[in-house]
N, C-alpha and C positions, 0 to 999 in steps of 0.2 A: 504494500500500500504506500503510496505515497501523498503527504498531504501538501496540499496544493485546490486552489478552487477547481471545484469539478461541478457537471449536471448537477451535483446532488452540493452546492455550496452552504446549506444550511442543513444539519442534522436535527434532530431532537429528542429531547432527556422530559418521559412526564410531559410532555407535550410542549415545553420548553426549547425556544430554538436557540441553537449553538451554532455561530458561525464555523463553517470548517474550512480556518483560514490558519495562516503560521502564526498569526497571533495568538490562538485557543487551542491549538492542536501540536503534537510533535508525535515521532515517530517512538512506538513501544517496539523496544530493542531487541531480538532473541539474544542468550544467554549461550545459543549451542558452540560458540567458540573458544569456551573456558567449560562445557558439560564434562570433560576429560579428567578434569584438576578439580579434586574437591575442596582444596583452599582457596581456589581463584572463585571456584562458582558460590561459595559461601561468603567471599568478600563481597563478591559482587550483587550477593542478594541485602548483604548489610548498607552498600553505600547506597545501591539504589530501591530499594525496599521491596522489590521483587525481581523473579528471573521468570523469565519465559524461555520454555524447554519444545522447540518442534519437535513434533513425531516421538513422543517420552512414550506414548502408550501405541497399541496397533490400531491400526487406521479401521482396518476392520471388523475389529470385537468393541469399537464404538461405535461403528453405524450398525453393528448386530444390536446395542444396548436401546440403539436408538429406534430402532424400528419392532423391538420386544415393547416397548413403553405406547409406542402408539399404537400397537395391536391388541391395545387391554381397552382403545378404545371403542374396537368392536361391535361390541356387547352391552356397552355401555349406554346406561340410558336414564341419567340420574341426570340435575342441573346443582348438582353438589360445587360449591367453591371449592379454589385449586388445593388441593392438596388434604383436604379436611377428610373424616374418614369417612368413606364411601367413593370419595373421588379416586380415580387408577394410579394416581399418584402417590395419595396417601399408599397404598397396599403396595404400591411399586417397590417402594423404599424399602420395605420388609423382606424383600425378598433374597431367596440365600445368593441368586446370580448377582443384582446389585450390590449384597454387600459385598461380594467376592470380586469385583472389581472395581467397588471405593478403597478397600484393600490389596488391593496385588501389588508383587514385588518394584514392580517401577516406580510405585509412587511412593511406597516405603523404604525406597532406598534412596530416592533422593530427600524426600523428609529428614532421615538418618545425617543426613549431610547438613543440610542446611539449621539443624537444629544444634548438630555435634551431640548427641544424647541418640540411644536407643527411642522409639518415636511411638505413642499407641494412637489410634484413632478412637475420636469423639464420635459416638453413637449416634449421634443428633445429625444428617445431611440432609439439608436442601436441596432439593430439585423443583428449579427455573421454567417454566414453559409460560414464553411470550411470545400474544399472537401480532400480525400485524394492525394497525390501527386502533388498539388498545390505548395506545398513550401509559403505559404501566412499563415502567423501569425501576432502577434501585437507586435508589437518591443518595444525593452527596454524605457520604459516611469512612469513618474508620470503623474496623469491628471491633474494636476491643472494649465499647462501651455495650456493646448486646451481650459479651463473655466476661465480663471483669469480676466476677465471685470466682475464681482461679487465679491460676496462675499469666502474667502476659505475654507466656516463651508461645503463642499459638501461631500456628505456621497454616494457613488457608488455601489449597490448591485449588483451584475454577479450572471445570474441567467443561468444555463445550460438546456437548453430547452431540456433535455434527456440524459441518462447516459453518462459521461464522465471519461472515466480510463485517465490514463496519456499518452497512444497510440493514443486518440483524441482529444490531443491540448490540454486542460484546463489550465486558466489563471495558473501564478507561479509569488511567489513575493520574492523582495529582503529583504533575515533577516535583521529587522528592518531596514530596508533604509528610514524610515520615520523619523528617526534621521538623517539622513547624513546631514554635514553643505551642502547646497545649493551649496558654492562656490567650492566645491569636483568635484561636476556633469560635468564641461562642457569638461571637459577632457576627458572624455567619448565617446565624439563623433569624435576623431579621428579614428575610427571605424564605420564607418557606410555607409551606404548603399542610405542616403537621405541627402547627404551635405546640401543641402539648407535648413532643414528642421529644428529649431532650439528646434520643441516641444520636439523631438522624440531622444534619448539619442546614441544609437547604434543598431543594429540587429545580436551581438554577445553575446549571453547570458554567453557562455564560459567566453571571453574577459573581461565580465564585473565583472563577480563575482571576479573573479582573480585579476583583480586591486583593486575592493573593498574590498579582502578577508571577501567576505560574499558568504553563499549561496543561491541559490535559493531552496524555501518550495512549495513543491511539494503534492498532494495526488488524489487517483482518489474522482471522485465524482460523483451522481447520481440524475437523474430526481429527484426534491423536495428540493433538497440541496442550499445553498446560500449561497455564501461568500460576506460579505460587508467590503469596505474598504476605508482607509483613501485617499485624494485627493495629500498626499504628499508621498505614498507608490510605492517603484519603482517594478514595474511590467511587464509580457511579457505575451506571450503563446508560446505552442509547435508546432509544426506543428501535424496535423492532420494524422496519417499513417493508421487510424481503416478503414474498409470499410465503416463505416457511418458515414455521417455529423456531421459535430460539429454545432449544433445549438444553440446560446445562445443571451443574450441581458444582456444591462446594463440600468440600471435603478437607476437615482442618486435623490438625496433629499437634500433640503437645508430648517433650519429653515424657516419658514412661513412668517416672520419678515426681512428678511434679504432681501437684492437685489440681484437680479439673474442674470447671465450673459446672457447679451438680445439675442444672438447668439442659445441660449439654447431654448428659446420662442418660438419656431416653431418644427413642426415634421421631424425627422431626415432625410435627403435624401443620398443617396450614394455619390452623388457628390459635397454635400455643403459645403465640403473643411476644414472643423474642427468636 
Protein backbone atom coordinates (compact mmCIF):
# COMPACT_ATOMS: atom_id res chain seq x y z
CA UNK A 1 0.00 0.00 0.00
CA UNK A 2 1.20 3.17 -0.54
CA UNK A 3 -0.30 6.25 0.89
CA UNK A 4 -0.79 8.83 -1.37
CA UNK A 5 -4.29 10.50 -2.59
CA UNK A 6 -6.20 7.84 -4.36
CA UNK A 7 -10.02 7.30 -5.70
CA UNK A 8 -10.66 6.55 -2.31
CA UNK A 9 -8.99 10.09 -0.67
CA UNK A 10 -11.16 10.15 2.30
CA UNK A 11 -11.44 6.96 4.43
CA UNK A 12 -13.74 6.46 7.58
CA UNK A 13 -13.52 5.58 11.33
CA UNK A 14 -17.41 5.39 12.94
CA UNK A 15 -18.59 7.09 10.11
CA UNK A 16 -15.85 9.79 10.75
CA UNK A 17 -13.89 10.83 7.62
CA UNK A 18 -10.13 10.62 7.69
CA UNK A 19 -8.29 12.36 5.05
CA UNK A 20 -5.94 9.71 3.46
CA UNK A 21 -3.37 12.01 2.88
CA UNK A 22 0.67 12.12 4.24
CA UNK A 23 -0.42 14.34 6.68
CA UNK A 24 -2.92 11.55 8.77
CA UNK A 25 -1.44 8.54 7.31
CA UNK A 26 2.07 6.70 7.05
CA UNK A 27 3.00 3.43 6.02
CA UNK A 28 2.72 0.26 8.99
CA UNK A 29 6.16 -1.34 8.50
CA UNK A 30 6.53 -5.30 8.23
CA UNK A 31 8.98 -6.56 10.86
CA UNK A 32 9.94 -9.68 8.43
CA UNK A 33 13.49 -8.38 8.10
CA UNK A 34 14.65 -8.66 11.71
CA UNK A 35 11.79 -12.02 12.02
CA UNK A 36 15.31 -14.14 12.05
CA UNK A 37 16.83 -12.36 15.22
CA UNK A 38 14.83 -12.41 18.23
CA UNK A 39 16.78 -9.42 19.97
CA UNK A 40 16.38 -7.35 16.84
CA UNK A 41 12.47 -8.25 16.59
CA UNK A 42 11.98 -7.67 20.38
CA UNK A 43 13.78 -4.32 20.04
CA UNK A 44 11.91 -3.52 17.41
CA UNK A 45 8.52 -4.39 18.81
CA UNK A 46 9.70 -2.19 22.18
CA UNK A 47 10.76 1.00 20.05
CA UNK A 48 7.82 0.99 17.97
CA UNK A 49 5.11 -0.77 19.91
CA UNK A 50 4.22 -3.24 17.56
CA UNK A 51 5.74 -5.78 14.71
CA UNK A 52 3.81 -6.85 11.81
CA UNK A 53 4.83 -10.40 10.92
CA UNK A 54 3.60 -11.42 6.97
CA UNK A 55 2.79 -14.93 6.30
CA UNK A 56 3.53 -15.95 10.50
CA UNK A 57 0.43 -18.36 10.04
CA UNK A 58 -0.63 -20.50 6.76
CA UNK A 59 -2.55 -18.79 4.29
CA UNK A 60 -4.68 -21.58 4.12
CA UNK A 61 -5.83 -22.93 7.40
CA UNK A 62 -7.14 -19.02 7.73
CA UNK A 63 -9.21 -18.94 4.89
CA UNK A 64 -10.31 -22.60 6.15
CA UNK A 65 -11.19 -20.72 9.63
CA UNK A 66 -12.62 -18.34 7.62
CA UNK A 67 -15.05 -19.93 5.70
CA UNK A 68 -15.83 -22.67 8.97
CA UNK A 69 -17.31 -19.28 10.60
CA UNK A 70 -19.54 -18.39 7.81
CA UNK A 71 -20.88 -21.65 7.26
CA UNK A 72 -22.55 -21.74 10.83
CA UNK A 73 -24.40 -19.03 9.04
CA UNK A 74 -26.28 -21.55 7.24
CA UNK A 75 -28.60 -22.43 9.42
CA UNK A 76 -28.85 -19.71 11.17
CA UNK A 77 -31.89 -17.95 11.77
CA UNK A 78 -31.96 -15.81 14.89
CA UNK A 79 -31.41 -11.72 14.69
CA UNK A 80 -29.36 -12.30 17.86
CA UNK A 81 -26.47 -9.38 18.35
CA UNK A 82 -22.94 -10.01 17.38
CA UNK A 83 -21.42 -12.29 19.38
CA UNK A 84 -24.07 -12.73 22.24
CA UNK A 85 -25.19 -16.30 23.00
CA UNK A 86 -27.06 -17.75 20.35
CA UNK A 87 -25.36 -15.77 17.64
CA UNK A 88 -22.57 -18.24 15.46
CA UNK A 89 -20.07 -16.21 16.81
CA UNK A 90 -20.67 -16.50 20.23
CA UNK A 91 -20.50 -20.69 19.82
CA UNK A 92 -17.62 -20.10 17.37
CA UNK A 93 -15.20 -19.10 19.91
CA UNK A 94 -15.88 -22.26 21.99
CA UNK A 95 -14.96 -24.31 19.78
CA UNK A 96 -11.93 -26.84 20.05
CA UNK A 97 -10.77 -25.98 16.19
CA UNK A 98 -10.71 -22.16 17.16
CA UNK A 99 -9.13 -22.44 20.12
CA UNK A 100 -6.57 -24.61 18.48
CA UNK A 101 -5.54 -22.06 16.23
CA UNK A 102 -5.62 -18.94 18.70
CA UNK A 103 -3.03 -21.34 20.08
CA UNK A 104 -0.75 -22.81 17.60
CA UNK A 105 2.81 -22.98 17.69
CA UNK A 106 3.52 -19.72 15.56
CA UNK A 107 1.87 -17.41 17.49
CA UNK A 108 3.37 -18.98 20.63
CA UNK A 109 6.59 -18.72 19.77
CA UNK A 110 6.63 -15.42 18.77
CA UNK A 111 4.76 -14.34 21.84
CA UNK A 112 7.80 -16.26 23.73
CA UNK A 113 9.85 -13.63 22.13
CA UNK A 114 8.48 -10.78 22.31
CA UNK A 115 7.53 -11.02 25.95
CA UNK A 116 11.03 -12.80 26.98
CA UNK A 117 8.86 -15.19 29.45
CA UNK A 118 7.24 -18.55 28.71
CA UNK A 119 3.72 -16.90 27.31
CA UNK A 120 -0.07 -18.47 28.34
CA UNK A 121 -3.08 -17.22 26.45
CA UNK A 122 -6.09 -15.31 27.83
CA UNK A 123 -9.24 -17.40 27.57
CA UNK A 124 -11.35 -14.35 26.60
CA UNK A 125 -10.83 -13.70 22.38
CA UNK A 126 -12.68 -11.56 20.28
CA UNK A 127 -13.83 -12.16 17.10
CA UNK A 128 -14.52 -8.97 14.78
CA UNK A 129 -17.13 -9.25 11.93
CA UNK A 130 -17.64 -5.80 10.16
CA UNK A 131 -20.02 -5.42 7.53
CA UNK A 132 -19.86 -2.81 4.85
CA UNK A 133 -21.96 0.31 5.54
CA UNK A 134 -22.38 -0.25 9.12
CA UNK A 135 -20.32 2.66 10.17
CA UNK A 136 -19.07 0.34 13.34
CA UNK A 137 -15.22 0.33 13.98
CA UNK A 138 -13.05 0.23 17.04
CA UNK A 139 -12.46 3.69 18.35
CA UNK A 140 -9.48 5.47 19.21
CA UNK A 141 -8.01 3.40 22.34
CA UNK A 142 -5.14 1.72 24.13
CA UNK A 143 -6.09 -1.69 25.70
CA UNK A 144 -4.67 -1.63 28.64
CA UNK A 145 -7.56 0.38 30.28
CA UNK A 146 -10.28 -2.74 29.35
CA UNK A 147 -7.23 -5.38 31.07
CA UNK A 148 -5.63 -3.23 33.88
CA UNK A 149 -6.94 -5.67 37.16
CA UNK A 150 -3.56 -7.77 35.82
CA UNK A 151 -0.69 -7.52 35.20
CA UNK A 152 0.47 -4.71 31.95
CA UNK A 153 3.28 -7.20 30.39
CA UNK A 154 -0.13 -8.12 27.74
CA UNK A 155 1.06 -8.63 24.28
CA UNK A 156 -2.23 -8.42 21.73
CA UNK A 157 -1.80 -10.39 18.35
CA UNK A 158 -4.84 -9.14 15.59
CA UNK A 159 -5.09 -11.76 13.42
CA UNK A 160 -7.40 -10.86 10.19
CA UNK A 161 -9.31 -13.90 9.45
CA UNK A 162 -8.88 -13.20 5.48
CA UNK A 163 -7.52 -10.42 3.31
CA UNK A 164 -7.77 -7.15 4.51
CA UNK A 165 -6.69 -3.87 2.16
CA UNK A 166 -7.25 -0.68 3.91
CA UNK A 167 -11.02 -0.47 2.17
CA UNK A 168 -11.84 -3.25 4.87
CA UNK A 169 -11.23 -1.65 8.03
CA UNK A 170 -7.89 -3.12 9.26
CA UNK A 171 -6.72 -2.10 12.75
CA UNK A 172 -4.20 1.40 12.22
CA UNK A 173 -2.00 2.62 15.13
CA UNK A 174 -0.96 5.82 16.48
CA UNK A 175 3.08 6.65 15.43
CA UNK A 176 4.58 5.73 18.43
CA UNK A 177 1.72 6.62 20.87
CA UNK A 178 3.02 4.00 23.02
CA UNK A 179 5.37 6.88 24.39
CA UNK A 180 2.77 9.55 24.91
CA UNK A 181 2.93 10.60 28.73
CA UNK A 182 -0.44 9.02 29.92
CA UNK A 183 -1.59 12.53 31.37
CA UNK A 184 -1.67 14.00 27.38
CA UNK A 185 -4.63 11.38 26.63
CA UNK A 186 -7.78 12.45 28.58
CA UNK A 187 -8.12 15.56 26.45
CA UNK A 188 -8.81 13.59 23.92
CA UNK A 189 -12.14 12.79 24.76
CA UNK A 190 -13.64 15.93 24.39
CA UNK A 191 -14.41 14.35 21.07
CA UNK A 192 -16.30 11.48 21.39
CA UNK A 193 -19.05 9.76 20.63
CA UNK A 194 -19.34 7.52 24.25
CA UNK A 195 -19.08 10.23 27.05
CA UNK A 196 -19.59 7.84 29.64
CA UNK A 197 -17.05 5.69 28.45
CA UNK A 198 -13.66 6.47 30.04
CA UNK A 199 -11.72 3.35 28.25
CA UNK A 200 -12.30 4.59 24.88
CA UNK A 201 -10.37 7.81 23.94
CA UNK A 202 -12.59 9.43 20.88
CA UNK A 203 -14.14 8.18 17.58
CA UNK A 204 -12.27 10.90 15.46
CA UNK A 205 -9.24 9.40 14.10
CA UNK A 206 -8.89 12.94 12.15
CA UNK A 207 -9.22 14.88 15.48
CA UNK A 208 -6.99 13.00 17.04
CA UNK A 209 -3.97 12.66 15.19
CA UNK A 210 -4.10 16.54 14.73
CA UNK A 211 -3.98 17.31 18.24
CA UNK A 212 -1.24 14.78 18.69
CA UNK A 213 0.59 15.76 15.52
CA UNK A 214 1.16 12.08 14.99
CA UNK A 215 -0.19 9.96 12.21
CA UNK A 216 -1.96 7.07 11.94
CA UNK A 217 0.26 3.65 10.15
CA UNK A 218 -1.67 2.20 7.95
CA UNK A 219 -1.12 -0.90 5.36
CA UNK A 220 -3.39 -3.50 3.63
CA UNK A 221 -2.89 -6.95 4.93
CA UNK A 222 -3.70 -10.51 4.06
CA UNK A 223 -5.15 -13.91 5.31
CA UNK A 224 -1.78 -15.25 7.30
CA UNK A 225 -0.50 -11.97 8.28
CA UNK A 226 -0.26 -10.77 12.13
CA UNK A 227 0.23 -7.73 13.75
CA UNK A 228 1.19 -7.97 17.59
CA UNK A 229 1.07 -5.00 19.76
CA UNK A 230 1.89 -3.31 22.72
CA UNK A 231 -1.19 -2.86 25.54
CA UNK A 232 -0.13 0.88 25.64
CA UNK A 233 -0.21 1.57 21.73
CA UNK A 234 -3.03 3.97 20.69
CA UNK A 235 -5.13 2.40 18.06
CA UNK A 236 -8.56 2.21 15.82
CA UNK A 237 -9.99 0.64 12.76
CA UNK A 238 -11.43 1.99 9.49
CA UNK A 239 -14.62 1.37 8.78
CA UNK A 240 -15.25 -1.56 6.54
CA UNK A 241 -16.41 -0.12 2.66
CA UNK A 242 -15.06 -3.63 0.76
CA UNK A 243 -18.01 -5.91 -0.18
CA UNK A 244 -16.62 -8.56 2.31
CA UNK A 245 -16.58 -8.91 5.91
CA UNK A 246 -13.85 -7.95 7.86
CA UNK A 247 -13.39 -10.92 9.83
CA UNK A 248 -10.63 -10.87 12.47
CA UNK A 249 -9.88 -11.76 16.22
CA UNK A 250 -7.47 -10.79 18.97
CA UNK A 251 -5.74 -12.99 20.78
CA UNK A 252 -3.56 -11.57 23.76
CA UNK A 253 -0.74 -13.24 25.87
CA UNK A 254 0.68 -12.58 29.01
CA UNK A 255 3.93 -14.15 30.67
CA UNK A 256 2.86 -17.50 32.27
CA UNK A 257 4.04 -16.12 35.62
CA UNK A 258 2.33 -13.01 35.87
CA UNK A 259 -1.44 -12.49 37.19
CA UNK A 260 -4.19 -12.17 34.71
CA UNK A 261 -6.91 -9.94 34.77
CA UNK A 262 -9.79 -12.35 36.13
CA UNK A 263 -12.33 -10.50 33.76
CA UNK A 264 -10.16 -12.08 30.85
CA UNK A 265 -10.77 -15.84 32.52
CA UNK A 266 -13.69 -16.74 30.71
CA UNK A 267 -14.68 -16.86 26.80
CA UNK A 268 -15.58 -13.75 25.36
CA UNK A 269 -19.24 -12.81 24.86
CA UNK A 270 -20.63 -9.89 22.82
CA UNK A 271 -22.39 -8.50 25.70
CA UNK A 272 -19.91 -9.00 28.61
CA UNK A 273 -19.20 -5.28 28.73
CA UNK A 274 -15.26 -5.03 28.43
Amino acid sequence: MTIAPTATATLTSNGRPVPFDVDHFGELRSSDDVVGDPLALRARYHAEGYVLLRGLLDREAVLDLRAAYFAAFASYQGDHAHGVDGHPAHAFVRTARFQAFAQQPALLDVARTLLGARPTTLPRKILRDYRRDTHRASRVHADFPYIDRGTDQVLTAWIPIGDCPVESGPLVYLEESHRIDRDALPRLRAVTDRPDDQRALSHDLAWVAEQLDRRWLATDVRAGDVILHSPHIIHASLDNTSAAPRLSTDVRFIPADHRADPRWSRAWSGDDGY
